[in-house]
N, C-alpha and C positions, 0 to 999 in steps of 0.2 A: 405422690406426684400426680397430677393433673396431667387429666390425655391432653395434646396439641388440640387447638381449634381446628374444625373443620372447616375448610375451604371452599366452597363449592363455586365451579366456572362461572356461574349467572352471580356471584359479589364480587369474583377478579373482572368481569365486563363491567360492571358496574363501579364499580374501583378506578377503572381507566378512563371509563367516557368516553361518551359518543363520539369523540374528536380522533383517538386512539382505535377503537373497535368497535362493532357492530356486531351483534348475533346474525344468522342468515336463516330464514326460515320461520320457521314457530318458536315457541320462547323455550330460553332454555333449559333442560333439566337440572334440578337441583343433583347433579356428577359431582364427585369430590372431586378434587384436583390436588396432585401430589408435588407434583413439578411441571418442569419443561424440559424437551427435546428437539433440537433441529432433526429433523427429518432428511434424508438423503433420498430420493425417488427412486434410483438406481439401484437400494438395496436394499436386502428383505428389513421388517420389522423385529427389532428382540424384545425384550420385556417391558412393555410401552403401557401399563395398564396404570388406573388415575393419572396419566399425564398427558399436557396440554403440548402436541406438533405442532411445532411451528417449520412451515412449509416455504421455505426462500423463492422456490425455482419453480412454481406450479403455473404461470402465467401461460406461458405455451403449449402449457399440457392441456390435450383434446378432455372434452368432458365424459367421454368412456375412462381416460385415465387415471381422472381424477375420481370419477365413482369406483373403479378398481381401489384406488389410496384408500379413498375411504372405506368401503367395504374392509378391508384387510385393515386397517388402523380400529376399527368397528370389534371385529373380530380376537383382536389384540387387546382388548377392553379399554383402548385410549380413552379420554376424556373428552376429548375433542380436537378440533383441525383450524389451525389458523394461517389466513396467506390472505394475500393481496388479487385483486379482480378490478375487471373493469365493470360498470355497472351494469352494462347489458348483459352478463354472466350471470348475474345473482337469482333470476327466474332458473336456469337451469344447476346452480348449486342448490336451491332451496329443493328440488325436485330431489337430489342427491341425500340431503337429509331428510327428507320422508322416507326412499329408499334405506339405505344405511341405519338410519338411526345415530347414525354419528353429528354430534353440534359441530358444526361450519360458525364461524367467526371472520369478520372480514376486517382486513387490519389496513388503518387510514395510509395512503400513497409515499406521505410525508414522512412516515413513521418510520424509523431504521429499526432493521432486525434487532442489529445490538442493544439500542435504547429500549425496544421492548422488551426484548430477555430481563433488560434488565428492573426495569418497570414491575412485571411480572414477579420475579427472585424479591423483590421489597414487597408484595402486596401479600407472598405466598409465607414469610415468616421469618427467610434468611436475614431480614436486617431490623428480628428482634422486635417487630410493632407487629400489632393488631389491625385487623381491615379499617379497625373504627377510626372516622376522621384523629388527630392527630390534635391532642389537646392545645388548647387558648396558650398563651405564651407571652402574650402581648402583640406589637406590633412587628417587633424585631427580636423573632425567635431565635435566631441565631447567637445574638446578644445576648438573652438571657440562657443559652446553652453555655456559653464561655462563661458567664458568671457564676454556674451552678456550678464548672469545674475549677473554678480558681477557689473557689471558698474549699472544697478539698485539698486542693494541691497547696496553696499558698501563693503561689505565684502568677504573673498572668499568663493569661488563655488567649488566642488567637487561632480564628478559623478562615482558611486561605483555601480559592482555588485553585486549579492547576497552573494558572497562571500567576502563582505567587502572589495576589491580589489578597489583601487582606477583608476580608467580607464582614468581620465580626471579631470583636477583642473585649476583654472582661474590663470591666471597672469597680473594683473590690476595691473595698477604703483597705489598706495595711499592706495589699499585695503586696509579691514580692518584685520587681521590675528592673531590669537593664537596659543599657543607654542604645542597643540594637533592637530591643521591643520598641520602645520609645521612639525609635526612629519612623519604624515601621511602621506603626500608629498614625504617624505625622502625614505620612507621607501615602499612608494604604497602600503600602506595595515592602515587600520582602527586602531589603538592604544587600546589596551585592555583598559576595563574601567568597573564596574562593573554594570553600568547603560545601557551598549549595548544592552545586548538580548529585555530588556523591549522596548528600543524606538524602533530596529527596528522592532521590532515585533507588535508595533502599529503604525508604517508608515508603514508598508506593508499592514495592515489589514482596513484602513483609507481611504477612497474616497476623504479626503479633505489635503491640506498641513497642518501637524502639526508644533508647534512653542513651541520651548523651551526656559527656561528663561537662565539668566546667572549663572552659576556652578561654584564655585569654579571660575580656570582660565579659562574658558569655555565662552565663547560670545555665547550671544543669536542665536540660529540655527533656520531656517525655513528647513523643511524636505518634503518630499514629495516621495513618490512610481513613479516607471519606468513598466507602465505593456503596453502590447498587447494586449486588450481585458480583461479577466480576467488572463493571465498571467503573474505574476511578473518577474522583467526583472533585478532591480534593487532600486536605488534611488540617490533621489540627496537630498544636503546638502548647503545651501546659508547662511555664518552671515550674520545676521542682523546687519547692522550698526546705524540701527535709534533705537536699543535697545529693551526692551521689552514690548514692545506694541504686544496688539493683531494682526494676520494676517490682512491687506487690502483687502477689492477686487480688485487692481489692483494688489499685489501682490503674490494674489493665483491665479489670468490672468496667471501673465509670468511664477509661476512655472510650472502653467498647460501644458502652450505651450513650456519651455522649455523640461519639461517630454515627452511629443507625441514626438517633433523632436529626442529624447534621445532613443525614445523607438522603432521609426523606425530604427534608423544606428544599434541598440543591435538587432534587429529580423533578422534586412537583414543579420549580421554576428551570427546571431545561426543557420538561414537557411544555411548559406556556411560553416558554421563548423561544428556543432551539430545537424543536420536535424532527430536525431528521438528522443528518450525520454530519452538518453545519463544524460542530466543535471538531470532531474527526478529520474533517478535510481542513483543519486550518491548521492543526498539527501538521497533517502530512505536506500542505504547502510549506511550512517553517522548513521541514525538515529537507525539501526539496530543495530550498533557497539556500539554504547553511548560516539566514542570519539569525540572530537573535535566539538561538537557541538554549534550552533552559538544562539540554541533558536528559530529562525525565519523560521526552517524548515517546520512548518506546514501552514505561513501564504505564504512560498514560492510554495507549492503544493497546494493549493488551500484549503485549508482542514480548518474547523471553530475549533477553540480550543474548544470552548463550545460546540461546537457539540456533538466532540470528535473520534476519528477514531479508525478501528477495523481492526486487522494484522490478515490476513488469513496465513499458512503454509502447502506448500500441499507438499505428497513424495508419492512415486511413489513405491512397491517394486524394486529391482533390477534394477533401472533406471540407465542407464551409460551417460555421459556428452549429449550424441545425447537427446538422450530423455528427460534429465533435459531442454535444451536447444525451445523441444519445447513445452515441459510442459510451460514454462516461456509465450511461445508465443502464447499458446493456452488460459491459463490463462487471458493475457492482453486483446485478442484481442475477447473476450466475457466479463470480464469482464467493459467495456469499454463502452460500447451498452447500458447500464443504471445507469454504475458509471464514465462518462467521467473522472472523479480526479482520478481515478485508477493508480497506480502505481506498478509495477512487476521486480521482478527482481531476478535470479538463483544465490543460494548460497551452493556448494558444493554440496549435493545429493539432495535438496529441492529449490523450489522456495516460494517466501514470497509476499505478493501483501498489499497493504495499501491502504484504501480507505473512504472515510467517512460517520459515522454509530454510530449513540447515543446507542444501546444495540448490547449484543450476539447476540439475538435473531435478530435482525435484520440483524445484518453480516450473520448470520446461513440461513434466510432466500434466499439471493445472492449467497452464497456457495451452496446451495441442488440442483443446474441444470446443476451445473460444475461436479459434482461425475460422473455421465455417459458419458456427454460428454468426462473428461479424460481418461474415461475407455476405450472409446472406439477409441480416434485416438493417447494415448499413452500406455497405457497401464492397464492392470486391477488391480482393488485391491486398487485403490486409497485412501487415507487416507487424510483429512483435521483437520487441527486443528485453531481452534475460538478463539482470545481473544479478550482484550478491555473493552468499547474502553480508548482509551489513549487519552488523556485533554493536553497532554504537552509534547516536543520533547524531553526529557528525560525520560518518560515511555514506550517508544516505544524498546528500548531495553530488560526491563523488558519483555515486552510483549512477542517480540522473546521466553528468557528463558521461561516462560512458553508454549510456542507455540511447542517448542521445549522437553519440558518434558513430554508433554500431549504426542506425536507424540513418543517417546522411552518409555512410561508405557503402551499407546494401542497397542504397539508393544509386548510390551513382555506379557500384558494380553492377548493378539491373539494368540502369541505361546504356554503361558502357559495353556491357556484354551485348543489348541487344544492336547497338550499331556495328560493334564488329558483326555479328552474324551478318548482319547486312551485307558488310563487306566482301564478306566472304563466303554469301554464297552462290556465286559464281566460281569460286575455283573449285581446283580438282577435289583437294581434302578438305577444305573448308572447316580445320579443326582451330585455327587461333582464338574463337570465342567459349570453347568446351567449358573452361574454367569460369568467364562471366557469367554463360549460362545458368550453371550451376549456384551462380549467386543469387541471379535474379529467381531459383526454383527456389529457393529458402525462405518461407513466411516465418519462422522463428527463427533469430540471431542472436548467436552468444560472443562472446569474446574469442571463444576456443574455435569457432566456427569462421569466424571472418578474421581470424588473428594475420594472416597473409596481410589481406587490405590495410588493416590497420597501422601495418607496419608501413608499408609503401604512402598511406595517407600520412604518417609521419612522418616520412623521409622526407614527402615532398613538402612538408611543412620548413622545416629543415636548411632546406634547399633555397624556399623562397624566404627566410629570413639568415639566411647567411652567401652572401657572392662568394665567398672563399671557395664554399664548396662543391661549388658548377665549373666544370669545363666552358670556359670561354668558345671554346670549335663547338663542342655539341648545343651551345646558346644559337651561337651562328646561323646553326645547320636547321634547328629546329624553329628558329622567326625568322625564316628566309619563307619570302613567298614563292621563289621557284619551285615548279613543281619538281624539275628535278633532283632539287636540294630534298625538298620532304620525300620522296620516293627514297633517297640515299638513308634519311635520318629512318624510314619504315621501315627499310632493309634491314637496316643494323639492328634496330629493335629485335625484328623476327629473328634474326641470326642468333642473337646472343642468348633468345629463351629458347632456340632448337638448341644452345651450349656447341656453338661451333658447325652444327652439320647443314652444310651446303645444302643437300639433294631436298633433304626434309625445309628448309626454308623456302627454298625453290619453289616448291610441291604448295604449302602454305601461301605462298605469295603469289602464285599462278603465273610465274614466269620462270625462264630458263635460267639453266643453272648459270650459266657464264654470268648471264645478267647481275644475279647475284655477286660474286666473285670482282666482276667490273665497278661494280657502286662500294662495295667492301675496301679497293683498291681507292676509288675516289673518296672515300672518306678518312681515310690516313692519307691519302697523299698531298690531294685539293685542299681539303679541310681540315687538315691536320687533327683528324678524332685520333687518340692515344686507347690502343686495345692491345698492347703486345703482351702483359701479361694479365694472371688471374685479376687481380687488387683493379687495376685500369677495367679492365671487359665488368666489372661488379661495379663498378663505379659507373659504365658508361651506364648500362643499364641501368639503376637507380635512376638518373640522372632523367633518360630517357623513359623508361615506365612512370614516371612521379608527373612525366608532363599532361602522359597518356590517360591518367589516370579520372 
């Protein structure tokens, strides 16, 4: 058996181009390179030797810290260190590798982590090709991919992106063809059918080629994923002519190899068309909106269904498109450092990030290092909101809505909290805001966190699409302009969150107990407010907190 090829970092730069990477420094040494690692800054180095770090979160880092990395990546017999810079850096990185001896690699703006990982994982051997360009094919390599597998299989071959677009289909004289290939063909786009979302959502998620039987008018399909590493790129689709027998190993061989060749020509044309996380965020847009969705959204973002994935939502006060913009950027490009599946992307005043995360509590825990970093390079006051996680690419819109109500009820408890303070701090206790307060201290908000507001913002929803369920007297009491009509309707409110106790509403409201007692009697007697039992006094209150609110 023949040893692997040797790799060496100065033909994977060479590999990628100039567009992709840069060397930094003097040229670089003929290093093997074995693989790739995301780098965590935060935590020591383990067995890192011939392999290429790829460094997410080094942007910030002062240039002693990053000669530390290096040094200790150097030390660790890395191969080398790949991250993003601003140009004025590169005179004192180049100083770093005369230092160190470790090669620096500077990776173009545009370029997403994940696309390079996965750039990389094809150049370095996982998808089965050699570094050397990628033989003649004709015009339409992909075409003659499907051909070379239907003359195997017997039947035709179709090679489809993620978005069920059919990019290439075989034309074998004898094939074997159904009137759903046919269709497909016609029309270059995949035939709705109620059994899609399931299969491609288990060829994508599958290491091995899947084999379906015969359906209906359907001929037996062999299926198979198109990735770059862990990248999904697409899939391909061969009938089976010999029927429904299980997969061979010779021919889960050809689909294997006809996928690598499939999933090189799809990388080299996302590199020259979509070079940053363009296809990434229009996923997570679909998946945001709930229309149109194919199902297969989460096994195309890398994301375990089981797992389950957790939708951050962050806002900014008074952020205008600048700042949304780099809110979006600042998010990704920390997020990323130890959620490589991260995905981000600005929508209207907020950006929305998805990444993968079995509880709150664990999303919660990724989010709490982002609050100051936002604060502090966009702006202050930041606000996150937690949900999750989502099992299916249909609960992720869901998600948003809640993401999105949690983020306008901390909002208006923030306000509402700080005007009662207001109010109240001229009295004695000056406690009716303690609660608001406390809302407006929360820069992260979960469901479980603001579940109170939530409820009262639903009651009052409620409320104002049903008259049934408002007291007519407390309508009265509370769009009366008299002031001493709303002093009566404030009374009652305080009353009934002290749960009856005069002295303590008194105290709260900075006036005398009778006072109270006298407005309590005017609102049953004058305005006929109904409080005589528990059901009535929960009812007024709703009623009245829902206005307050």
């Amino acid at each position: 058996m023949s040893p692997s090829p040797r790799v060496t970092l100065a033909e994977l730069v060479d590999g990628l181009g100039p567009r992709t990477v840069t060397p930094i420094g003097p040229p670089l040494p003929s290093v093997a390179v074995t693989g790739t690692e995301f780098v965590d800054i935060a935590e020591e180095l383990g067995d890192v030797a011939s392999t290429l770090l790829l460094a997410p979160s080094t942007a910030s880092l002062s240039t002693a810290r990053l000669a530390a990395l290096a040094g200790a990546a150097a030390e660790h017999g890395a191969a080398g260190l790949a991250l993003k810079c601003s140009a004025d850096r590169v005179p004192a990185l180049a100083a770093i590798v005369e230092s160190t001896g470790l090669p620096l690699v500077r990776v173009a703006d545009r370029i997403s982590w994940r696309l390079l990982d996965a750039q990389l994982t094809h150049l370095l051997g996982e998808a089965e090709a050699s570094l050397a360009p990628p033989q003649q094919r004709g015009a339409e390599p992909l075409f003659a991919i499907a051909n070379e597998l239907a003359e195997f299989f017997g039947g035709s071959v179709a090679v489809e992106d993620l978005s069920r677009n059919i990019l290439a289909y075989s034309s074998v004289p004898g094939q074997l063809i159904d009137t759903l290939r046919t269709h497909g063909i016609l029309a270059r786009q995949v035939p709705a059918s109620p059994y899609n979302d399931d299969q491609y959502r288990t060829v994508l998620r599958s290491d091995r080629p899947i084999k379906y039987p015969r359906l209906g008018d359907e001929e037996p399909r062999v299926a198979f994923a198109i990735r770059a590493g862990a990248l999904p790129l697409g899939s391909i689709w061969a009938i089976d002519a010999s029927g429904e027998a299980p997969v061979t190993a010779d021919q889960e061989a050809r689909m294997r190899r006809a996928s690598a060749l499939a999933g090189a020509h799809l990388l080299d044309d996302l590199r020259a068309h979509a070079t940053d996380q363009r296809p990434r965020e229009d996923r997570l847009r679909t998946l945001l909106t709930g229309i149109d969705l194919t199902g297969t959204e989460f096994a195309e973002l890398g994301i375990d269904e089981d797992r389950g994935a957790a939708l951050l939502a962050f806002e900014v006060p008074s952020a205008g498109p600048t700042a949304v913009a780099q809110l979006r950027s600042t998010v990704i490009r920390h997020l990323v450092l130890n959620r490589p599946d991260a995905v981000a992307v600005a929508h209207r005043s907020r950006v929305y990030a998805l990444f993968a995360a079995g509880s709150v509590d664990e999303a919660t825990t990724v989010a709490e290092p982002l609050v100051p970093l936002v604060d502090r390079l966009v702006g202050p006051g930041t606000r996150i909101a937690v949900t999750g996680p989502a099992h299916r690419s249909g609960d992720v819109a869901g998600a948003r809505d809640l993401a999105d109500r949690l983020l306008e009820v901390a909002g208006r408890g923030a306000a509402e909290g700080g005007a009662v303070a207001s109010r109240a701090a001229g009295s004695a206790g000056g406690t009716h805001g303690v609660r608001e307060r406390g809302v407006a201290g929360q820069r992260i908000v979960t469901a479980a966190s603001l579940r109170p507001l939530l409820v009262v913002d639903r009651v009052a929803e409620l409320f104002a699409a049903g008259d049934e369920l408002r007291d007519p007297a407390l309508d009265a009491l509370q769009s009366s302009e008299a002031e001493a009509s709303r002093a009566v309707a404030e009374t009652l409110l305080v009353w009934l969150e002290c749960f009856g106790n005069v002295a303590q509403a008194a105290e709260r409201l900075g006036v005398h107990e009778n006072t109270v007692r006298h407005r309590l009697r005017r609102a049953t007697e004058s305005h006929g407010v109904r409080i005589g039992d528990a059901d009535e006094r929960l009812a007024a209150w709703l009623q009245l907190r829902a206005l307050a609110r």
